[in-house]
C-alpha positions as a printed Julia matrix, in Angstrom:
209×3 Matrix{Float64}:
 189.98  -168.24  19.24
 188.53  -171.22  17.03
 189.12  -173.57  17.2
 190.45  -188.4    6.32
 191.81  -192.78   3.54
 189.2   -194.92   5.57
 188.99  -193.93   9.24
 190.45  -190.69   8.12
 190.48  -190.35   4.93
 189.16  -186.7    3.13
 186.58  -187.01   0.37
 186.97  -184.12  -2.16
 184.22  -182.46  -2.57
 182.61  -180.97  -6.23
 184.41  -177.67  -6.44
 182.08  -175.07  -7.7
 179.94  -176.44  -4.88
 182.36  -175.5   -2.58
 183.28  -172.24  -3.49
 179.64  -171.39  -3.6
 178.84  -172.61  -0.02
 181.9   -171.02   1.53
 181.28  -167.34   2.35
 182.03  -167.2    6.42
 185.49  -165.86   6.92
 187.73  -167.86   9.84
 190.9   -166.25   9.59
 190.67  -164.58  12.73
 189.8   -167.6   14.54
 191.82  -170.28  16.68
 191.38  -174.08  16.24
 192.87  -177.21  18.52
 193.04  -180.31  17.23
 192.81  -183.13  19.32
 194.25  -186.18  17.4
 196.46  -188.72  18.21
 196.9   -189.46  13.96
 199.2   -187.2   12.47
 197.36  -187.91   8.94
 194.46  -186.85  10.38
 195.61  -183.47  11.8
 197.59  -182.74   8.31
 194.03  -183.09   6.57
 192.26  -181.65   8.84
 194.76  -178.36   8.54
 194.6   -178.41   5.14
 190.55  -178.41   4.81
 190.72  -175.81   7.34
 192.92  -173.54   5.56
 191.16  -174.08   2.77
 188.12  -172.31   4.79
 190.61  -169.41   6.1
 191.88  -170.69   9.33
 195.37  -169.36  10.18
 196.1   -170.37  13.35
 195.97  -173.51  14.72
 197.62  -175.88  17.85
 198.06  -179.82  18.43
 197.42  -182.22  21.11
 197.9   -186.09  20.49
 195.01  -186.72  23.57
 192.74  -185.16  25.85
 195.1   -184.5   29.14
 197.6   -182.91  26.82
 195.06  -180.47  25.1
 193.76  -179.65  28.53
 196.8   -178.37  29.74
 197.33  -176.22  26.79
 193.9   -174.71  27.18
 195.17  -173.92  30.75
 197.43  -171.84  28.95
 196.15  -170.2   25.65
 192.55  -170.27  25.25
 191.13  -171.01  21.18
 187.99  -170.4   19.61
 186.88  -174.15  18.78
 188.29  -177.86  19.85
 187.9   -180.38  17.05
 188.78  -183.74  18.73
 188.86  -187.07  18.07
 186.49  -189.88  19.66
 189.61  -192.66  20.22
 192.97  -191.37  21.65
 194.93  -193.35  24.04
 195.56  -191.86  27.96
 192.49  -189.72  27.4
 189.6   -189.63  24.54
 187.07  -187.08  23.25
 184.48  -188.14  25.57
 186.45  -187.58  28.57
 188.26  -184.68  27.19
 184.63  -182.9   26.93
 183.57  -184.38  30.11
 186.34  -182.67  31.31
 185.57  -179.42  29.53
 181.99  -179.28  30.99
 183.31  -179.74  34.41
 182.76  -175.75  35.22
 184.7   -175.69  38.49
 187.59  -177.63  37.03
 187.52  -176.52  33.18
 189.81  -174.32  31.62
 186.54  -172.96  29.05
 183.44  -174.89  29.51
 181.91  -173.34  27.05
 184.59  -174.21  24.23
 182.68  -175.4   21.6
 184.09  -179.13  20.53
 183.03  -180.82  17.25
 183.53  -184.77  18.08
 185.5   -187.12  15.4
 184.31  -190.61  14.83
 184.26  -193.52  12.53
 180.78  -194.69  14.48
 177.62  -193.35  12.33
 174.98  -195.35  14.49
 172.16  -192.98  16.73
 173.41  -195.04  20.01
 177.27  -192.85  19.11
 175.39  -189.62  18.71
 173.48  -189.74  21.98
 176.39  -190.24  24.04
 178.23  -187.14  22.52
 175.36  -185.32  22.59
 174.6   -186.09  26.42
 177.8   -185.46  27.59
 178.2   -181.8   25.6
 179.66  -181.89  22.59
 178.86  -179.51  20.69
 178.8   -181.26  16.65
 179.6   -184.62  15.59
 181.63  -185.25  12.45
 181.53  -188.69  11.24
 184.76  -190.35   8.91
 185.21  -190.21   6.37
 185.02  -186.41   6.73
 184.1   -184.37   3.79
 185.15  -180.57   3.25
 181.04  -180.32   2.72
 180.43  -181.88   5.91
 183.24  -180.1    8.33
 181.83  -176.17   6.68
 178.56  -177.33   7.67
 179.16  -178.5   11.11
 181.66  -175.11  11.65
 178.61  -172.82  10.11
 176.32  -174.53  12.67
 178.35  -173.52  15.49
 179.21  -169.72  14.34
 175.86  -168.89  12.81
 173.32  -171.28  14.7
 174.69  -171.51  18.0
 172.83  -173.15  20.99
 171.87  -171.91  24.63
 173.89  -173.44  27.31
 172.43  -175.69  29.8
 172.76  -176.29  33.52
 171.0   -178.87  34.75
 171.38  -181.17  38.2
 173.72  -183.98  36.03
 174.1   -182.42  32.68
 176.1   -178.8   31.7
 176.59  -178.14  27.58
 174.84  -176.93  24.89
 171.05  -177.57  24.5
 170.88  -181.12  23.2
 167.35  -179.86  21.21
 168.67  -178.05  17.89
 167.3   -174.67  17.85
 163.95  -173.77  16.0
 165.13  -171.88  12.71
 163.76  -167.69  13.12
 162.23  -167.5    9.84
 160.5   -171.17   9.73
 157.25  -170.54   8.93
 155.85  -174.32   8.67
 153.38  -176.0   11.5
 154.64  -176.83  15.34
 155.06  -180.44  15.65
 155.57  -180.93  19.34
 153.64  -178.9   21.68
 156.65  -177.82  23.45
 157.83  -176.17  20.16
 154.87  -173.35  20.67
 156.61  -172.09  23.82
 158.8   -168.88  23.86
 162.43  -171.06  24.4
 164.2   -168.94  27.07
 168.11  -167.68  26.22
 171.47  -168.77  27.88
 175.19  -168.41  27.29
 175.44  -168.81  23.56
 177.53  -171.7   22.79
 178.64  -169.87  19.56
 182.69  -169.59  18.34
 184.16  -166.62  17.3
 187.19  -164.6   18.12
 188.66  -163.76  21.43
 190.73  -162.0   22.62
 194.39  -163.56  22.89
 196.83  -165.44  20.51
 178.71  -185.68   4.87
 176.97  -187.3    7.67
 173.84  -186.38   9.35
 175.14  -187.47  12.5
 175.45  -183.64  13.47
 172.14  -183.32  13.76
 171.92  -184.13  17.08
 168.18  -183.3   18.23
């Protein structure tokens, strides 16, 4: 199951754009929203329905959308960076946490109103799996879900890090020159870290490479 007025508020998008771009169905897919605005969770709803999503669940922190994962799993986790009791960093450190986590391979877009690389590397080193910066576009939140269904990324487990590959994947049909010598070498596969449905009820800061 799958799972914006300054800090939060939605920029509309050009239509035609829009109904271009969107072509990936989600109406068989879950969402949780982890928010602790209740703005941001009707806007949020609202894009997403706009993109097909049907079903979706609420937390207002991290320890309360950990305990409903405990009970219903969803496809996809979109959570916010700031909550009181318990924040999107800990809520995906608690996530990753295989022996304790309810899925640790739930993939978890991260919500913030920080757009500076110092932000990004934290996410990205403790396993998120996108980062959506505020305020969030319809533009921006289809790309970041398209990354995760169509362009998902190996797991990792290393000796203080488990999430997906913090390296974006090499596109299949790029046909330009290798830049990095470690580019030329045959990448190895892992648990996909990709969303999609299970069984059961305009930044670039998502480029996180």
């Amino acid at each position: 199951m799958f799972r914006v007025q300054k800090r939060g508020g939605a920029r509309r998008a050009p239509k035609s754009r829009l109904k271009e771009n969107y072509a990936l169905s989600f109406e068989n897919m879950s969402v949780l929203i982890v928010d602790d605005s209740e703005n941001m969770c009707r806007i949020l709803t609202r894009l997403l329905k706009s993109f097909g999503f049907k079903e979706f669940y609420y937390a207002s922190n991290g320890q309360i959308a950990l305990d409903k994962l405990r009970e219903r799993p969803v496809d996809l986790a979109i959570v916010d960076w700031h909550m009181e009791k318990m924040n999107g960093i800990d809520f995906t450190l608690k996530m990753r946490a295989r022996s304790t986590s309810p899925d640790p391979y739930l993939p978890i877009i991260l919500l913030t109103g920080f757009n500076d690389i110092a932000k990004v590397k934290v996410a990205r080193d403790i396993g998120v799996n996108e980062i959506l910066a505020k305020p969030v576009s319809p533009e921006a939140l289809y790309g970041r879900l398209t990354s995760v269904v169509r362009q998902p990324r190996p797991y990792i487990e290393a000796s203080a890090f488990f999430g997906p590959d913090r390296r974006r994947r090499a596109k299949p049909d790029f046909s330009g020159p290798f830049l990095r010598r470690r580019d030329k070498r045959n990448r190895t596969g892992g648990h996909q870290s990709g969303a999609g449905p299970r069984s059961g009820p305009g930044s670039d800061l998502g480029a996180m490479a």
